[in-house]
KOLRODREN-797417 format. One record per residue: x, y negated, z negated of N, C-alpha, C in turn. Coordinates in pm, whole numbers, plus 50000, padded with zeros to 5 digits. Layout:
N
XYZXYZXYZ;...
***
This chain:
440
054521470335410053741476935514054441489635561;055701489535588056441504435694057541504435589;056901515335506057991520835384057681534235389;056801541835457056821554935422058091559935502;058551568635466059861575435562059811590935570;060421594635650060651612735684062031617635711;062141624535669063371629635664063631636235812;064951629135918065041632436032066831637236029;067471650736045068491652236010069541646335864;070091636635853070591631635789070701613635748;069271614135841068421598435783067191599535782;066401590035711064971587235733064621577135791;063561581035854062771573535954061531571135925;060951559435941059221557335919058431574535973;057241575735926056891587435953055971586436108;055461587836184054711586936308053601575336295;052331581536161051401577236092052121562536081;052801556735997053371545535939053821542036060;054611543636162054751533836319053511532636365;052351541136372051211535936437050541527136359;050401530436217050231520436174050431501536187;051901501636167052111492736181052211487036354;052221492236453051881484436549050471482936566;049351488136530048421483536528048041468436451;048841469636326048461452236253049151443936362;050661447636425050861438536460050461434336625;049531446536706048911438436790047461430636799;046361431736618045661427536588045901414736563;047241413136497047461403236440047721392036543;047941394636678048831385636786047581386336917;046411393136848045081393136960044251381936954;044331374037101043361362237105041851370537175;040781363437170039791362537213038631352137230;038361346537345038281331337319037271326537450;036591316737495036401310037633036871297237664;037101290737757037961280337786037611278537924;036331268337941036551258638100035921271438193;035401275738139033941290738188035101302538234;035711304738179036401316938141036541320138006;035991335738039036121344237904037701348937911;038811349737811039671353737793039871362737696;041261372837742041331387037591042171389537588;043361384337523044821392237540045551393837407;046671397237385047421400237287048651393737331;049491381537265050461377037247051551383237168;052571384437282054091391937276054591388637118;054441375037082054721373336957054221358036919;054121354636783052851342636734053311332036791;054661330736731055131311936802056211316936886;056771324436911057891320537051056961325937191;056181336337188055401340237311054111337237298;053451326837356052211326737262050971327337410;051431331937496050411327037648050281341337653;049371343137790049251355737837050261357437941;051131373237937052141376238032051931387338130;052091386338217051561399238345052211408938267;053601412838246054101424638236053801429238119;054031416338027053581422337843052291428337854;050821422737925049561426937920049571442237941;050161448838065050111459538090050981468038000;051851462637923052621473837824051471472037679;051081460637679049751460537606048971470837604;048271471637739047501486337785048011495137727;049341498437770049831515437765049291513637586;049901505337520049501507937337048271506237307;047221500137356045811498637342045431516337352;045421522237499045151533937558045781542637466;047261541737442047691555837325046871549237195;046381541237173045121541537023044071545037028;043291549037187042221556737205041171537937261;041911527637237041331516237237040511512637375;040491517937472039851513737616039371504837652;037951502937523037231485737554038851476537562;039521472737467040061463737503041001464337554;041651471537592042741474437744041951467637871;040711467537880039621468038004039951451537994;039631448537839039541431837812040771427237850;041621433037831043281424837831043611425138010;043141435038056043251433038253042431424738304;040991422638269040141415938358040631400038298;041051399138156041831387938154042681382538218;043521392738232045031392438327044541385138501;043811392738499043011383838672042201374138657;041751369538573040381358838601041181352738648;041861344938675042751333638753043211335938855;042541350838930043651352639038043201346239212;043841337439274043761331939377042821340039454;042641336039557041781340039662042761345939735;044131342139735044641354139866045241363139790;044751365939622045401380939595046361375939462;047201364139501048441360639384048041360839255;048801364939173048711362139013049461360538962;049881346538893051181343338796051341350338708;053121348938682053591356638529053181352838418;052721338938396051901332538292050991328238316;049901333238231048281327338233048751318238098;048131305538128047611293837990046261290137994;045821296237873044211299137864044401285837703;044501289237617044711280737492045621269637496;047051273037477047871264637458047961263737610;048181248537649048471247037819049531238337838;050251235737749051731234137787052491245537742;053601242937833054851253137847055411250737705;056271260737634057251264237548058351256937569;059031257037693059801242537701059271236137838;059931223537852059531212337906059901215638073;061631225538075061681230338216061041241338256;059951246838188059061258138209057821246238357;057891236838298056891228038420057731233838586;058771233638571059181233838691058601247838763;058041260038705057851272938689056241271838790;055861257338802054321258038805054541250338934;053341257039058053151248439185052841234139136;053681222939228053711208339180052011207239155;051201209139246049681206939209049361211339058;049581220439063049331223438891049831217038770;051411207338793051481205838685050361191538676;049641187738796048861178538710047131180538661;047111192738655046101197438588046251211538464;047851200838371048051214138286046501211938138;045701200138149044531202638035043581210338073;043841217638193042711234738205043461249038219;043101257238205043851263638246044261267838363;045531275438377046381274138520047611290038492;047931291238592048901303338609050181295138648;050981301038618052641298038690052511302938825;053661299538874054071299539042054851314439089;055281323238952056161331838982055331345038952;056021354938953055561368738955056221376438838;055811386438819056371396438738056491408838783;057511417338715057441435638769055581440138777;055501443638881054241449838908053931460538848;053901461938753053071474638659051731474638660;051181468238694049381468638663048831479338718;049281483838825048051497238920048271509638815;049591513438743049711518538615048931517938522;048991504538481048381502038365046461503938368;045961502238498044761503438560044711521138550;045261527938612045431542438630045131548038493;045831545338382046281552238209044901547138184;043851537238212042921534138148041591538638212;042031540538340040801553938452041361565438382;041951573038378042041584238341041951590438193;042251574838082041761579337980039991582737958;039561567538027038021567538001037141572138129;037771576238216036821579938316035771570638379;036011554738375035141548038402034921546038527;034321549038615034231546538758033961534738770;032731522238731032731514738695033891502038715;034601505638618036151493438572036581500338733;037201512838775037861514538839037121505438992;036141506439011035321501539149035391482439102;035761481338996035671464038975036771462939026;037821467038942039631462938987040471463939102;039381478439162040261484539296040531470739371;039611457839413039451452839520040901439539488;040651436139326041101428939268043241436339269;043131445939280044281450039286044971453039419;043611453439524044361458039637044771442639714;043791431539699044531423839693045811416139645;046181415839576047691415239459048961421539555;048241433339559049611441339613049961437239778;048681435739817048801430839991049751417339981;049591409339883050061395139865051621397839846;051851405939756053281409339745054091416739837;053151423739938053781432540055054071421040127;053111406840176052831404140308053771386640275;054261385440121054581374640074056301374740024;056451385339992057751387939914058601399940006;058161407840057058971415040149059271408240248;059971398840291060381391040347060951396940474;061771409240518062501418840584061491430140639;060411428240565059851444340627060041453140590;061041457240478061711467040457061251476840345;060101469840278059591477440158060281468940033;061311462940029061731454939925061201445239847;060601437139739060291429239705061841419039693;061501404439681062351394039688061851390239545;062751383739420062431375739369063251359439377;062481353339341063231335639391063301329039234;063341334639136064021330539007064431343238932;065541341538828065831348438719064391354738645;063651348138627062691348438558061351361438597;061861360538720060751367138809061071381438733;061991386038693062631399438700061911405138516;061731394938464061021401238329062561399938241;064151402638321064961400238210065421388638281;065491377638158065351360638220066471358238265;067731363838197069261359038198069811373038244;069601379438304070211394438329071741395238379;072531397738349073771390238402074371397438551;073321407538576073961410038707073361397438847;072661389338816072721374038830073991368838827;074591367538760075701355738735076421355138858;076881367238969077831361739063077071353039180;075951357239224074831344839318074881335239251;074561335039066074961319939049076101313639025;077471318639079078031312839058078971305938921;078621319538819078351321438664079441328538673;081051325738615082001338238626082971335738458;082051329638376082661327338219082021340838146;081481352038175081281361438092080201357538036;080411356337873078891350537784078811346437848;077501338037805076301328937822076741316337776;076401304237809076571291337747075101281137853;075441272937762074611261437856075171258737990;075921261538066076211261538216075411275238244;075101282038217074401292638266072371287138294;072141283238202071141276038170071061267438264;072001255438284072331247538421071301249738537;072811261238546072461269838675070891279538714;070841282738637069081293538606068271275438672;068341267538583067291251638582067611249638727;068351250638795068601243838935068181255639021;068051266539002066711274239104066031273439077;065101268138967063621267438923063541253039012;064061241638999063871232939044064181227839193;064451238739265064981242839379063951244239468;062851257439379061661262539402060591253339345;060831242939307059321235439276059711225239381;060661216039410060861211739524060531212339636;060821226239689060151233439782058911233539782;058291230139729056421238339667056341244739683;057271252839612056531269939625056471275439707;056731269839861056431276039991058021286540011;056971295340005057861312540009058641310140126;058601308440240059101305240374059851299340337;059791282540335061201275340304062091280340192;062061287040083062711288440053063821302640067;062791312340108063671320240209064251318840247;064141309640366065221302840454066391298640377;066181289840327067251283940188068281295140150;068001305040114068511317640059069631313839902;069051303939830069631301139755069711312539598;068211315939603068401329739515066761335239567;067961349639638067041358439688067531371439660;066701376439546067471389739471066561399939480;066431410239518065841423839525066161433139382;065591433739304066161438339178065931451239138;066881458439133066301480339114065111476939005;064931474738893063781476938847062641468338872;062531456138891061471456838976060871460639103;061661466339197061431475239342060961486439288;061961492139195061481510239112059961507839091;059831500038996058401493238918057101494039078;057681489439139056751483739290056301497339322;057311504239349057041517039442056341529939376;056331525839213055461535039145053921530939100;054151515139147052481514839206052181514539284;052891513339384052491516039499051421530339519;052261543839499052121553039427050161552739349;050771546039263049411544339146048341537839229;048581532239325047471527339418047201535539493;047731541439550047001552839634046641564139544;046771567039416045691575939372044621569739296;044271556139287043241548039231042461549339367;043231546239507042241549039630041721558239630;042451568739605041641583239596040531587239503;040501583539397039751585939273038601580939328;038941563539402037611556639450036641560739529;037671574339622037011572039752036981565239862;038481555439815039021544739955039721551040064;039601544140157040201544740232041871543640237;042021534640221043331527040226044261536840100;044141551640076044771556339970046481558640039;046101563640192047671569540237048211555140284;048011541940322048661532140340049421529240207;048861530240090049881524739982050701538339997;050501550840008051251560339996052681560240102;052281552940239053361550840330054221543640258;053691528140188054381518840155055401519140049;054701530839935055701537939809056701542639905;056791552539977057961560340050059011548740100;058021542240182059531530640262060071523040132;059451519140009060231509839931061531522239897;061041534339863061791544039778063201543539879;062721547140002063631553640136064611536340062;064281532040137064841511140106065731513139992;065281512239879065941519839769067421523339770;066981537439785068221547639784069411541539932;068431535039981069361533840122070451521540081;069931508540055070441497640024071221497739872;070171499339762070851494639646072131507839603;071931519839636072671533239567073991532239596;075011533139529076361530739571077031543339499;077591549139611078311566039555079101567439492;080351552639540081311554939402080751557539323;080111543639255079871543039100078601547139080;078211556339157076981563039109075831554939025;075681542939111074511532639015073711531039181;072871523839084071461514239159071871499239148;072641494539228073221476039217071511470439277;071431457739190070491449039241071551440339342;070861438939422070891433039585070571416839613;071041407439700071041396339686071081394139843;070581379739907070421372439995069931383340123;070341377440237069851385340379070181393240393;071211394240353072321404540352072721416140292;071911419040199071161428240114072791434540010;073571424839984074591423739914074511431539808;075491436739752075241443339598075771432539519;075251436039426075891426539299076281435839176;077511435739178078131448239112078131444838973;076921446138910077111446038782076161457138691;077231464738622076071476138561075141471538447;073771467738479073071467038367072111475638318;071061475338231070171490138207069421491738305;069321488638436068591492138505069261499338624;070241501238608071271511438739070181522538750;070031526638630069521543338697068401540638671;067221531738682065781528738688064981535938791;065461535138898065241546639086065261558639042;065831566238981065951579838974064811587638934;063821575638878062351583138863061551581239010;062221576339079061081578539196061471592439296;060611599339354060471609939393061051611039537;061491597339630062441604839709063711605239672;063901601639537065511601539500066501613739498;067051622339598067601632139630067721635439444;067761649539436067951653639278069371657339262;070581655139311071651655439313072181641739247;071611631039375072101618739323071361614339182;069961616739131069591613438990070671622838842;070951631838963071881643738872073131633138796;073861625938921075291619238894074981607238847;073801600238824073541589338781072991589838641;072481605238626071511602738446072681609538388;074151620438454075021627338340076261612338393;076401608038430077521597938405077151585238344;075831584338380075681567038258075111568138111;073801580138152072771577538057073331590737976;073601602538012073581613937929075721611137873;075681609037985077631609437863077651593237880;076921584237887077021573437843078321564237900;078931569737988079791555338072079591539938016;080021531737928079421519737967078321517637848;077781529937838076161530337778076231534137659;077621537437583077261548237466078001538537339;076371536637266076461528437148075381540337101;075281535036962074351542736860073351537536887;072981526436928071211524236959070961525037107;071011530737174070781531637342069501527837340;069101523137440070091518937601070281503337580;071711497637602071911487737583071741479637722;071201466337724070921456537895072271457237989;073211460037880074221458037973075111468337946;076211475138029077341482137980078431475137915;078691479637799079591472237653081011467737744;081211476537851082721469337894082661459338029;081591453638005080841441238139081311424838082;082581418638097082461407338068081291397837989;080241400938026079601390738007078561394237890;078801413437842078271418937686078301407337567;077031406937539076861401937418075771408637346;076221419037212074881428537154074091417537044;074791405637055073941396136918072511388037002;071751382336890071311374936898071561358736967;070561356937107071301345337155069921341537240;069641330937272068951324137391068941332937476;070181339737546070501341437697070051359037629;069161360037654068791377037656069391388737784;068801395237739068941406837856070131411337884;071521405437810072771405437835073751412137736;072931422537691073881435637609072461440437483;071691430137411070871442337301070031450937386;069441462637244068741472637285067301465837305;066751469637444064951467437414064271477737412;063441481137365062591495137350061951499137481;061601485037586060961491937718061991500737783;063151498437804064011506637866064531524537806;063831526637678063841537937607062261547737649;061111537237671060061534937714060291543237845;060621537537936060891537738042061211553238108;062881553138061063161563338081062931580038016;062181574937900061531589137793060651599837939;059541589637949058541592138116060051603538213;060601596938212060761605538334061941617038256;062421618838161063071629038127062541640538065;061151632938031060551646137991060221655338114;059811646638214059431653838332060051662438397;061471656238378062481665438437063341675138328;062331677838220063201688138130063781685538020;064421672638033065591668437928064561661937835;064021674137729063501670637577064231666437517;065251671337464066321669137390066911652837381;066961652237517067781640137523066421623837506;065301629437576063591621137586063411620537437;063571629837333063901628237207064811620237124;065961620737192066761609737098066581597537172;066081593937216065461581137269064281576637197;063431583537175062331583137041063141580536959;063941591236906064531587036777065621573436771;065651568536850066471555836853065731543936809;064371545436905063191534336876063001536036736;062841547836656062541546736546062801543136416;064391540536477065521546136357065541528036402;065291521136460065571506936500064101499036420;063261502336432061991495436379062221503536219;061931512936246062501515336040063431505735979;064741499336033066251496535992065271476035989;065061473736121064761461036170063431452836170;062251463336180061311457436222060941457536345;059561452336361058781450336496059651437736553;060621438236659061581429336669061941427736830;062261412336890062011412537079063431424237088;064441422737031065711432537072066751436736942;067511445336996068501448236839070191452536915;070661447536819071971450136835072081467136878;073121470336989073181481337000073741490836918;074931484336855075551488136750074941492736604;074541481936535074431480436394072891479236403;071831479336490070651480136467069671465936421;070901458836368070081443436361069191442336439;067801436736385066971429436542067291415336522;066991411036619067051396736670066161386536737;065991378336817064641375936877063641369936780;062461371936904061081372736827061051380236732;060091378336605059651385636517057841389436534;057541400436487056391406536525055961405836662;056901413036721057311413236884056321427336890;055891428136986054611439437051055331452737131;056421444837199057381452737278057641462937239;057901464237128058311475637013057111490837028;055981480537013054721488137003055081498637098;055381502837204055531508437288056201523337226;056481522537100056861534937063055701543337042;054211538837021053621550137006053511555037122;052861552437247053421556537327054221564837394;055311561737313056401576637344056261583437243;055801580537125055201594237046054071602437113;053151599537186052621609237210053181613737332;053991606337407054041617937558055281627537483;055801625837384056981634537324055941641837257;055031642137233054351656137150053301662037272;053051655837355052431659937482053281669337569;054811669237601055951673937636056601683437551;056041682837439056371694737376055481702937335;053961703637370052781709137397052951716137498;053411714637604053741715637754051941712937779;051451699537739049921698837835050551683637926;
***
């Protein structure tokens, strides 16, 4: 399938054509479409047998690759999927189970309000949350297709969601989101975790695992009730990229208000500013010129550099001085960061680096969202050059590896899932890199 190559300096790389190619088989290939218990369902699975449910965050990176294929109908299908399940006061789990309705493993039950696990033969959502990307992912698919329509269905469906997460998870007032598992954060094992848990062996092992199982079961105990376990403060983590993530829909919600004709466009616009202000105020630390994710009441740092230090620097009250000392000391001369496949989860001289293949993710390989990620905002701010070799990293990694969940930072191995979607995300940055060098 991905053998054509192009000559890029002094290697070859699949050619543009041949990456779009091939992420298209492989999000055809991993697309359900189905009804189940009077729901219509439409999504695309992260990968065949290790991810096989619908995921809040995967759906919307779904979108972004549906939308760069010109695809709209089913971007439309893969969101209104994403909500059919969504509560009456707004909530929507990180996992929808529409087909398969048991968990992948057995302590994934603990993940689900106790009521639910005794109705896992219908379908049901988990108890937890994911990075809020959707008002994004809603936005890229109004503005591709102009549908007023989709946009007047979702607005109501979204403005609830976000009220739930303002009025449920900001716990302080402060604009912050709280998450109450590892899991919540999209990276499951992230190791700037390990000192709240109490995790001080570096790698990963099954005591880490332990420990992760005894806040899940902490929080099903509890039932789920956000309050008591607040109180508890057993893991209460504010995490830079999912807050970053929050405050740029926040953002994306107040110009979906606008487009609508809502009202409520400058309230999400207040609410982007205070998370941002919150932000820079709490997590930014001058020594080391990072973004620390934050822990308990106390809004603690947790000093561990992972790929998400400089995640904030795309939001717009981030003084341009401080994004200055944070993108030339980590990301542009690479502190920590400088392997041949950037951006690695973790900085290589962090105890607890591991670039192989392992259970405990998120804890040193390369993932393509974080190349994803930061491409967006460097083009914006100029740095082609550098928004470029970030393309060329994704590329030179799926040419070498495959459509793959992560890859060694080093040597390019992937690892993980196989016919992983995540990847997909390079077309994507193929076109905003030829869009950025259009100057449209």
């Amino acid at each position: 399938m991905l053998n054509r190559k192009v000559q890029t300096g002094e290697e070859q790389v699949l050619s543009d054509e041949e990456l779009k190619t091939g992420v298209r088989e492989v999000l055809y290939k991993n697309m359900i479409s189905e009804r189940k218990a009077g729901f219509n369902y439409h999504f695309t699975k992260p990968s065949p047998g290790t991810y096989p449910f619908q995921y809040f965050w995967d759906t919307c990176f779904h979108v972004f690759m549906l939308s760069a294929f010109g695809e709209e109908k089913m971007a439309k299908e893969h969101l209104r999927s994403l909500f059919a399940m969504q509560r009456p006061d707004g909530f929507v789990g990180h996992m929808n189970y529409w087909k398969r309705l048991w968990p992948a493993r057995v302590t994934d039950l603990l993940q689900l309000r106790p009521r639910d696990v005794l109705r896992l033969y219908k379908p049901h959502m988990s108890a937890l949350v994911q990075p809020p990307i959707v008002a994004q992912a809603v936005l890229r698919v109004y503005r591709d297709s102009k549908d007023e329509a989709f946009l007047t269905e979702m607005l109501p469906k979204l403005k609830k969601f976000y009220r739930w997460l303002a009025e449920n998870r900001d716990f302080e007032g402060e604009g912050l989101l709280s998450i109450i598992s590892p899991f919540e954060s999209g990276m499951d094992w992230k190791a700037s975790y390990d000192p709240l848990l109490r995790f001080d062996r570096g790698k990963a092992g099954p005591l880490l695992f332990w420990k992760v199982l005894q806040v899940d079961a902490h929080n099903f105990l509890k039932g789920y009730n956000l309050r008591r376990i607040y109180e508890s403060n057993k893991f209460i983590v504010k995490d830079a990229a999912l807050n970053t993530i929050y405050a740029q829909n926040l953002e994306a919600m107040a110009d979906l208000c606008r487009l609508a004709g809502d009202e409520d466009g400058p309230g999400f616009m207040d609410q982007a500013r205070q998370t941002e202000q919150s932000i820079l105020r709490h997590m930014y630390d001058e020594r080391d010129a990072v973004f620390y994710d934050l822990y308990g009441h106390q809004f603690k740092k947790l000093r561990v550099r992972t790929g998400t230090i400089f995640f904030p620097v795309v939001l717009k009250s981030v003084p341009e001085e401080v994004c200055r000392q944070v993108l030339e000391r980590h990301l542009l001369q690479k502190d920590g960061f400088h392997v041949p496949y950037p951006v690695p989860s973790l900085a290589i001289d962090e105890p607890a680096f591991n670039p192989d293949g392992s259970l405990y993710i998120w804890r040193g390989p390369t993932w393509v969202v974080f190349n994803w990620f930061m491409q967006g905002y460097l083009l914006e701010k100029g740095y082609r050059q550098e928004a470029q070799e970030l393309l060329l990293s994704v590329k030179r990694l799926i040419t070498q590896s495959g459509f793959r969940e992560y890859y060694n930072p080093f040597t390019g191995e992937g690892h993980g899932a196989e016919e992983f979607t995540w990847s997909g995300l390079v077309v994507d940055m193929i076109n905003r890199q030829q869009e950025g060098e259009d100057g449209t």
